[in-house]
N, C-alpha and C positions, 0 to 999 in steps of 0.2 A: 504494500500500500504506500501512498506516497501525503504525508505529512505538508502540508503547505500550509506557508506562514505568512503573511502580510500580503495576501494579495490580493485583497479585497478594494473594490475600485479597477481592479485590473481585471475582469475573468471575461473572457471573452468565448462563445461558446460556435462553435463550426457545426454548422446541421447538415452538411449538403460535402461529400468527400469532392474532390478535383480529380479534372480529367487525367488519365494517364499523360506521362509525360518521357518515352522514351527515349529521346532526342537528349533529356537533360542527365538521366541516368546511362552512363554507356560503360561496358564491362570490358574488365582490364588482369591484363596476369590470366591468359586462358580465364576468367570465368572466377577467379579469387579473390578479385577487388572489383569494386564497383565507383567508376570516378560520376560525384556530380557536378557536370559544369556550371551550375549557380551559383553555389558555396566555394568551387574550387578543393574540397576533399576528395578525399579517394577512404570509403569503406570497406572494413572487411566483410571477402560478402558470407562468410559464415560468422553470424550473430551469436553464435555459443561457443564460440573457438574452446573455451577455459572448460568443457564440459569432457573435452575429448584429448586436452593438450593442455597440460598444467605447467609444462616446462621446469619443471622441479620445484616447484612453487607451493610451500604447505598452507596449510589451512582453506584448502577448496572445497566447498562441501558438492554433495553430489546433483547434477546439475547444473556444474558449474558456478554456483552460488560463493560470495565472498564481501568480505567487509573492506570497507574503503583504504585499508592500510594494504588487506593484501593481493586489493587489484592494482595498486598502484605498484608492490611487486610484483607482482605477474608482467606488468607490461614490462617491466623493468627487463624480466628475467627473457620478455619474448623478444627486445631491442637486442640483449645481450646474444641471441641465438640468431641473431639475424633474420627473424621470421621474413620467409618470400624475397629477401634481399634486402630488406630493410632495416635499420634500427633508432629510425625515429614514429614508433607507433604512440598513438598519445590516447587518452580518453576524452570523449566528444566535451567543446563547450558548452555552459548552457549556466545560465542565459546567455548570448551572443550579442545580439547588439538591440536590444528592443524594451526601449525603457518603458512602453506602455503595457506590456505584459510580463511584470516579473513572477510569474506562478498561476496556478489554473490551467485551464484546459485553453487553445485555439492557440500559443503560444507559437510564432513561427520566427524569434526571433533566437533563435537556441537551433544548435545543428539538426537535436533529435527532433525536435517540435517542427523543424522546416522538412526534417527526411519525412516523419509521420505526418505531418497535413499535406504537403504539395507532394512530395515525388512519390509517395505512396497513396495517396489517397487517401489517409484515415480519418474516422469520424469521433468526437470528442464523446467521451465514455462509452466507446466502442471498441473491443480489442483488435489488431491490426492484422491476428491472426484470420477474424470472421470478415472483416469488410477491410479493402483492400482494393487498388486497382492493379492493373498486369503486372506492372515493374516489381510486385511482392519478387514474380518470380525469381528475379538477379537474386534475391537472397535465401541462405539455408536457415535452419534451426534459429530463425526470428523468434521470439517466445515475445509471449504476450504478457511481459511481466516488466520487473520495472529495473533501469539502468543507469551506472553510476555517468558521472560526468566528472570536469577535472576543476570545476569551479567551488570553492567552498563557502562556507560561513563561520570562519572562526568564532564570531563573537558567540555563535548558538552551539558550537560544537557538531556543526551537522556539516552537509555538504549537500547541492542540487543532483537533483535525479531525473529521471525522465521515466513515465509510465506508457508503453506500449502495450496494456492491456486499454487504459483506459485513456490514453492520450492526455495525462494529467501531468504536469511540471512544478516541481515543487521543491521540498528538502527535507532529507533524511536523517536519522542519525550515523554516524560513523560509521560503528560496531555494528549494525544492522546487515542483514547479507543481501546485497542483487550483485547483476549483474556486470560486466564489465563488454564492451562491445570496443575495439582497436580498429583508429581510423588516420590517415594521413593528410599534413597539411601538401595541398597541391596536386598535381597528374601525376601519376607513377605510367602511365603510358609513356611510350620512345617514344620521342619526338624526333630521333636521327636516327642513323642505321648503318654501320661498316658492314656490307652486303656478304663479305668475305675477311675468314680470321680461320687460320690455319696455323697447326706447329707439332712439329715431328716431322719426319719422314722428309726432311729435306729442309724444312719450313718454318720460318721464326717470324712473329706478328709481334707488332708494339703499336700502344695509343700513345699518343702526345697531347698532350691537357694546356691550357693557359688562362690564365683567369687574367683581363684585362679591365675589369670593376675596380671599385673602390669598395669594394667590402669583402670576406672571407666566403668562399660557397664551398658546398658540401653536395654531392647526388652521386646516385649509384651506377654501377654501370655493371648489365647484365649483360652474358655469354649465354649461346644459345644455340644448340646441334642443326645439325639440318631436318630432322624430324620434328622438330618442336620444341626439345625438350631442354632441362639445365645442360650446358656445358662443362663438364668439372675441365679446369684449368690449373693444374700441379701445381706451377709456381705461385698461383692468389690461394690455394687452398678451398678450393670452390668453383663455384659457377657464377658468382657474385664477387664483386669489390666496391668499396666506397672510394670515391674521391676528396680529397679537402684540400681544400686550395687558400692560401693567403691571400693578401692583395698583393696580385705580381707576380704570382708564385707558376711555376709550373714545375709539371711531374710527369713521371711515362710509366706506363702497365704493360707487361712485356712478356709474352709466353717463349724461351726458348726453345731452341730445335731439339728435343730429346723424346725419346721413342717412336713410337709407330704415328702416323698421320693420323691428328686429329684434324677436324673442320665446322666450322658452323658458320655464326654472324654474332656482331655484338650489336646491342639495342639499349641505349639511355636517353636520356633528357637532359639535354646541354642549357643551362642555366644563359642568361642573354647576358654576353659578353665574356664566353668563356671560348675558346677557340680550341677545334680537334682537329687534326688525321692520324691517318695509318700507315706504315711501313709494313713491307714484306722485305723477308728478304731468302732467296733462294741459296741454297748451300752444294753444290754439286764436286765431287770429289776430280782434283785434276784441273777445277778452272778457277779462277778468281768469283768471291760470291757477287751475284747481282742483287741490286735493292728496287724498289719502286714505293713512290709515296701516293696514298689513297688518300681520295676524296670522303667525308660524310654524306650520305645519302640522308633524305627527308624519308622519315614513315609516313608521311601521309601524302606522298603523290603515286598517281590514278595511272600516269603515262610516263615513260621513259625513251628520250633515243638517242642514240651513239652513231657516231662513228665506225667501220670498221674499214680495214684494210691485210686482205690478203693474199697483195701482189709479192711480197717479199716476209710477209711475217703470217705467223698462227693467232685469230683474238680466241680469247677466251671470256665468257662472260657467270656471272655468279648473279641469279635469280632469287629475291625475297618475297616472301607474304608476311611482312610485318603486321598483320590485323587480326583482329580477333574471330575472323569468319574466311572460309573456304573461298576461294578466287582462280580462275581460270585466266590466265595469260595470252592474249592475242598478239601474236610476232608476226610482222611484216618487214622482210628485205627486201630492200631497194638496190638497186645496181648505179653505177657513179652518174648514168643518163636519170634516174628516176623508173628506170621499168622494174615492175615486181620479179623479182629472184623466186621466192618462195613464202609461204604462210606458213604459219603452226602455229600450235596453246599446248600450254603447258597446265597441267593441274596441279597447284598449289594448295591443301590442305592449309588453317588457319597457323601463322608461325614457323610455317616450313618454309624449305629453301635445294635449289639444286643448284649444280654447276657444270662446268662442261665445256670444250671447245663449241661455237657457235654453229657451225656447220656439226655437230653431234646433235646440240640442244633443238634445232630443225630440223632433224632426220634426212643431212643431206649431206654425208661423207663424201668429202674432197667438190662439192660441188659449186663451194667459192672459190678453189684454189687460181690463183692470179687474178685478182677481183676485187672489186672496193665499191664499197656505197653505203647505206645508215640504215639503222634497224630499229626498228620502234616495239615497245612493250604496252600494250594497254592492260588494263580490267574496268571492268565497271560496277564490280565489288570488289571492297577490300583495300588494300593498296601493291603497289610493285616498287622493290626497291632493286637499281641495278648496277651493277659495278664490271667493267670492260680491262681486259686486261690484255696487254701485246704482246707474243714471244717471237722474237727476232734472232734466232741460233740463241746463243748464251743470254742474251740478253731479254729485260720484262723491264714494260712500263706500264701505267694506268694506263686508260683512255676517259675522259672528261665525260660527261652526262647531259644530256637537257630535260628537266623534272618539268612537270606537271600537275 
């Protein structure tokens, strides 16, 4: 139950739930976080995480239930583990900016009172479990009970909660047990994409970081296979690393050439005014190593096209589906007059990626050989991220991109 104190004057009461709104909710991490663009968080989208994953965290009661000292451990201990690649998970605001409802029911100035009325649909002393519109869906094990928040009230010894049984906002005691629900401030979606990150089997990749702001930033930066999945990366200890940058600062993340060939992509969100690329670099026994510096590709462009030239050299190109949904590839080569060479699609599964000499990836061995002209990638779900590489004997360079 949810104890409210001084809100009288303030109770505002919602009869009538809101339209879905799935444009605002869009799902992030395969399907584990849910970013709302309103607010600018990113939720976890299982609502009972602490039911199933205690992280060594005592005093949990079952159901995930816990007092306000030991879900502010829990997050602690779930930053400490780097839940999903993160370790700035927080407990929701509340109240958030809305001085005309500090408690009672219809409150949308509080994260949870804006997730429960507008991007959910809920109705005020209605559990959000019963009435709800579509977007419930993005989440699991939502309980219709009540959750803590990171706002307190010293003077009362209590702290603000939020009730998703009854859409009531108010404040609790302490020592009292709900829930704990872990959300982040900002987009945990890439917002860039090195379409290609290789090492082993010949192969050594490095990022290059530069923070040209005037304040310190901090963002993660995720490794990620060609099927989908985490990348473990030997030298980070993971599939994940954080970055932290001074002002001025830069650093390099760098996977050595040791063992058998791994490959994937990496996908983060570059803070504005932080500058990346990529180096490869090839290791072949008998010649001098070659390097090539890459470009950052955008996750969210629809169309891609290159250059290619294979009068004197081999491209190779590296294919992304950076999106959270399944995408089919439409490739059109053009020859250096503008007549079509050839078509193909490529099926991209959500998060996956292929690569391939050019004349492989359109099913047409040796059929550019002494030839040149540009290659375009569309979809019209999803997105396509593309990266063109040159091999000329010993030697590799990039080839530049035109996004969409």
């Amino acid at each position: 139950m949810i104890h409210i104190r001084r809100a009288t004057g303030y109770l505002v009461l919602i009869a009538a739930s809101f339209e879905p709104a799935w444009a605002d909710l869009q799902p992030r991490l395969g399907g584990a976080a849910v970013y709302d663009t309103n607010l600018n968080v990113t939720w976890l989208a299982n609502a009972n995480l602490a039911a199933t994953n205690a992280f060594g965290t005592p005093g949990i009661n079952a159901g995930g239930l816990m007092t306000l000292a030991t879900a502010q451990n829990w997050i602690a201990s779930m930053n400490l583990a780097k839940y999903l690649g993160f370790s700035n998970w927080r407990l929701p605001a509340t109240p958030m900016s809305d001085p005309n409802c500090t408690g009672g029911y219809g409150c949308l100035g509080s994260e949870m009172g804006y997730l429960f009325y507008v991007e959910l649909g809920g109705q005020a002393t209605a559990s959000i479990t019963t009435v709800h519109n579509a977007n419930y869906i993005l989440f699991t094990n939502l309980q219709g009970g009540t959750y803590w928040s990171s706002v307190s009230d010293p003077a009362h010894g209590e702290n603000w909660t939020f009730s998703f049984g009854t859409g009531g906002e108010g404040q609790n005691f302490n020592n009292l047990n709900f829930l704990p629900w872990p959300v982040l401030t900002g987009d945990v979606g890439a917002s860039s994409v090195l379409p290609q990150f290789a090492f082993g089997g010949g192969w050594y990749s490095a990022l290059y970081f530069s923070n040209t702001t005037a304040n310190s930033v901090s963002f993660p930066v995720n490794f990620i296979s060609d099927t989908g999945t985490p990348l473990n990366v030997p030298s980070l200890g993971g599939s994940s690393t954080t970055i932290n940058l001074p002002v001025g600062g830069t650093t390099i993340v760098e996977a050595p050439n040791n063992g058998t060939l791994s490959q994937g992509y990496v996908a983060l969100s570059l803070p504005a005014g932080v500058e990346a690329y990529g180096v490869f670099r090839q290791t072949v026994p008998g010649r001098p190593d070659q390097e090539a510096v890459v470009p950052l590709a955008s996750a969210f462009s629809t169309s891609t096209t290159l250059i290619w030239d294979n009068t004197f050299s081999v491209t190779s190109v590296a294919i992304v589906n950076p999106s959270n949904v399944a995408a089919t590839v439409a490739i059109r080569v053009l020859d250096a007059n503008g007549a079509l060479v050839a078509t193909a699609s490529v099926a991209l599964p959500a998060n996956q990626k292929t690569e391939g000499t050019l004349e492989t990836v359109i099913g047409l061995p040796g059929g550019l050989a002494g030839k040149r002209g540009s290659v375009s990638f569309t979809v019209t779900s999803g997105a396509v991220a593309v990266l063109g590489l040159r091999f000329t004997g010993a030697a590799v360079t990039s080839i530049p991109a035109s996004q969409k």
